[in-house]
N, C-alpha and C positions, 0 to 999 in steps of 0.2 A: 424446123426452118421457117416453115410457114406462118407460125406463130410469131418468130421473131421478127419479122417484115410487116406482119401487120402490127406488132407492136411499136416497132422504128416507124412507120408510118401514122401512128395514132400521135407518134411524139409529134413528130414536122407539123403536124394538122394543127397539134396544141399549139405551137410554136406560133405558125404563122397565124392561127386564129388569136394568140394575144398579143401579135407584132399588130393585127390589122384594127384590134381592141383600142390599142392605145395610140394609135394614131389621131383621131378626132381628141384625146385628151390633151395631145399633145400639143395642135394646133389652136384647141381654143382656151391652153395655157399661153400661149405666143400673141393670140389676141387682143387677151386679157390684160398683158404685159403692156403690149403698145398700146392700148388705152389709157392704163396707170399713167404710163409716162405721157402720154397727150396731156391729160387732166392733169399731171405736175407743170410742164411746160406751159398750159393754157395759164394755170392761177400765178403764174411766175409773172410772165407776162401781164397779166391783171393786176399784179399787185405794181408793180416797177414800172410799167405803160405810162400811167397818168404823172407820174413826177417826170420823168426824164421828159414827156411833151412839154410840161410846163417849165422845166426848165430850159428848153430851144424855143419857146414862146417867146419867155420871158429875156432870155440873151443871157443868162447867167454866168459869171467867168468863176471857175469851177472851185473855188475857197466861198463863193455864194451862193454853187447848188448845191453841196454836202448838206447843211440843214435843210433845205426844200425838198430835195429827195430824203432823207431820213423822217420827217414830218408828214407830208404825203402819202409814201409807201406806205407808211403805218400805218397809216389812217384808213386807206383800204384795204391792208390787209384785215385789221380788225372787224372792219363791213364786211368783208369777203367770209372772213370766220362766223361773225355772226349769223350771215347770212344759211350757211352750208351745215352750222350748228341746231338750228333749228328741225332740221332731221338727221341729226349724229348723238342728240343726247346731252346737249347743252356745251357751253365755251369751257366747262369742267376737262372735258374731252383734248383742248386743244392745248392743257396745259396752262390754262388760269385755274390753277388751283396750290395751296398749300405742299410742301412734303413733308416726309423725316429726316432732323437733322444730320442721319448718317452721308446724306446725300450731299446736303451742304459741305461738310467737313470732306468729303471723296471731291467735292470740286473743287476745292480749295487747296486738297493734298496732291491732288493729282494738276488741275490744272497750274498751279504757281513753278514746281521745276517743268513741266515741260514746255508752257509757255516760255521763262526764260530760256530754255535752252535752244526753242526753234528762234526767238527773238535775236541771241547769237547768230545762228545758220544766216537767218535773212541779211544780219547786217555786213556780214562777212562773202557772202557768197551772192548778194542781192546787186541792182544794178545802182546801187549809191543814195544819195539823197534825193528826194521829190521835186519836180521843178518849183520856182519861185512862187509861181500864181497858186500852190498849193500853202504855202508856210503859213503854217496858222500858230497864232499866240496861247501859251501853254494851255488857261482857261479854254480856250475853243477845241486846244486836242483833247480837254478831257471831258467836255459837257460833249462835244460830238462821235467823239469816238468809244471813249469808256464809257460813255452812259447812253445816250441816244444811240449809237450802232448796235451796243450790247444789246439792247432791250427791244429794236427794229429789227434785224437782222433775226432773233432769234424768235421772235414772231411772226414771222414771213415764214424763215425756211424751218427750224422744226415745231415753230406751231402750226401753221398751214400747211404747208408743206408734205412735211414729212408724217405730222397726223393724217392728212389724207391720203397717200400713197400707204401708209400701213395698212388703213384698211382695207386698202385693194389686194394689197401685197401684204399677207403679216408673219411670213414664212423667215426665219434665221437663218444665217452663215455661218457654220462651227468653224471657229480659226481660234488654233493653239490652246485647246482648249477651254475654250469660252464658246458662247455664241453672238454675235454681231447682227441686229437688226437690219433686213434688206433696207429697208425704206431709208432707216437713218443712213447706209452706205451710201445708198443714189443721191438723195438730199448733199451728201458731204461732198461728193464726184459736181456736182450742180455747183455745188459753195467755192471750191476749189477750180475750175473751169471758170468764172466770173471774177475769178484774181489773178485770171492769166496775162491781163492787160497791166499788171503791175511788173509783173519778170516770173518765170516760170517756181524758182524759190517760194516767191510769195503763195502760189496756187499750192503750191506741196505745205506747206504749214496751214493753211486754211483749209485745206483736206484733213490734215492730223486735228484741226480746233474742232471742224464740222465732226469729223467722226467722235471726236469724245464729248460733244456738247449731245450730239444726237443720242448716242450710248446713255447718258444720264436722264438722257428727256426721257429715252423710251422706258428703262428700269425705274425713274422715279415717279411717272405720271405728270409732272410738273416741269414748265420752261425756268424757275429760278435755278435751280442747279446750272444749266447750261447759259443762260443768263451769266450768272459768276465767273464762269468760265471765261465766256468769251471777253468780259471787262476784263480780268488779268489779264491777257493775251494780250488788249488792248493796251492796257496800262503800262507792262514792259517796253510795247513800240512805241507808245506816247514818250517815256521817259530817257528811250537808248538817244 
């Protein structure tokens, strides 16, 4: 009997000595977290700060500030990379580099029916058409939207972005048998949140583009795949 009490006892011991073990891991994973995300929100901010001032500087009526802000942000996003690249292993790191054509052909297979199919959802379920001071002539929706958003956009959020939250964060999400990159989810939660000022629709379809542009950044090493991506996305809204 005695034996059995000190052995129930030796358990509880083990017990609470590895409840009270993992506590400090626990907390300086919680830490770690809310830094990640500081350091994504700080460079978020850094990169989109200096367009949106210069365009309430400048008074811009908002079919004027789309290419000021797409030109800008870029612009320090790319400083901002360069800058953070210099001890990460060079701008190779952020997704300026080459892939494999599988990757391409996977953007292309995957991104073209889903884009048109969320491109439906939004136009059917979306809050209508853009006010007036938006209506841009077809040339302007496609040099701004399918090629300069495509290539800003995916520079900012999974080349900065979401390259540097991975590092912090490089831990997977197994869903449906896959796994899903933390970093690219947050990133896509971020992308998707920043299109809620359009009709809550539109944020849910930029969540689905962010999440598979993110997925491709992270599996190919390179922003052209997700790049691709997001111009068809574009290209179907451009054209409905």
């Amino acid at each position: 009997m005695r034996c059995r009490l000190a052995g129930g006892n030796a358990d509880i011991a083990a017990a609470v000595s590895h409840v009270a073990a993992s506590q400090p891991k626990t907390k300086l994973a919680k830490v770690k977290f809310a830094k990640a995300l500081g350091t994504l929100l700080l460079l978020f901010a850094g990169a989109y700060g200096p367009a949106f001032l210069a365009v309430a500087l400048l008074k811009l009526r908002p079919f004027e500030a789309v290419p000021v802000i797409i030109v800008i942000s870029l612009g320090v996003a790319i400083l901002l990379i360069y800058v953070v690249s210099r001890k990460a292993g060079g701008v190779r790191q952020f997704g300026f580099q080459f892939c494999r054509f599988r990757y391409i052909a996977a953007a292309i297979m995957f991104g073209a029916p889903i884009g048109w199919v969320l491109t439906i959802l939004v136009n059917h379920l979306g809050s209508g058409a853009p006010p007036a001071e938006m209506s841009l002539r077809p040339w302007m929706k496609v040099l701004y939207f399918v090629v300069g958003a495509a290539i800003q956009e995916e520079v900012i959020f999974r080349g900065l972005l979401q390259t540097t939250l991975a590092r912090q964060i490089p831990a997977a999400l197994s869903f449906l048998g896959t796994s899903l990159s933390y970093a690219a989810t947050i990133v896509a939660l971020l992308f998707g949140l920043i299109h809620l000022d359009v009709n809550p629709i539109t944020a849910a379809a930029a969540f689905v583009l962010g999440l598979l542009s993110g997925e491709l950044r992270h599996r190919s090493g390179s922003l052209l795949p997700a790049m691709l991506v997001h111009a068809l996305f574009n290209a179907f809204a451009a054209i409905s």
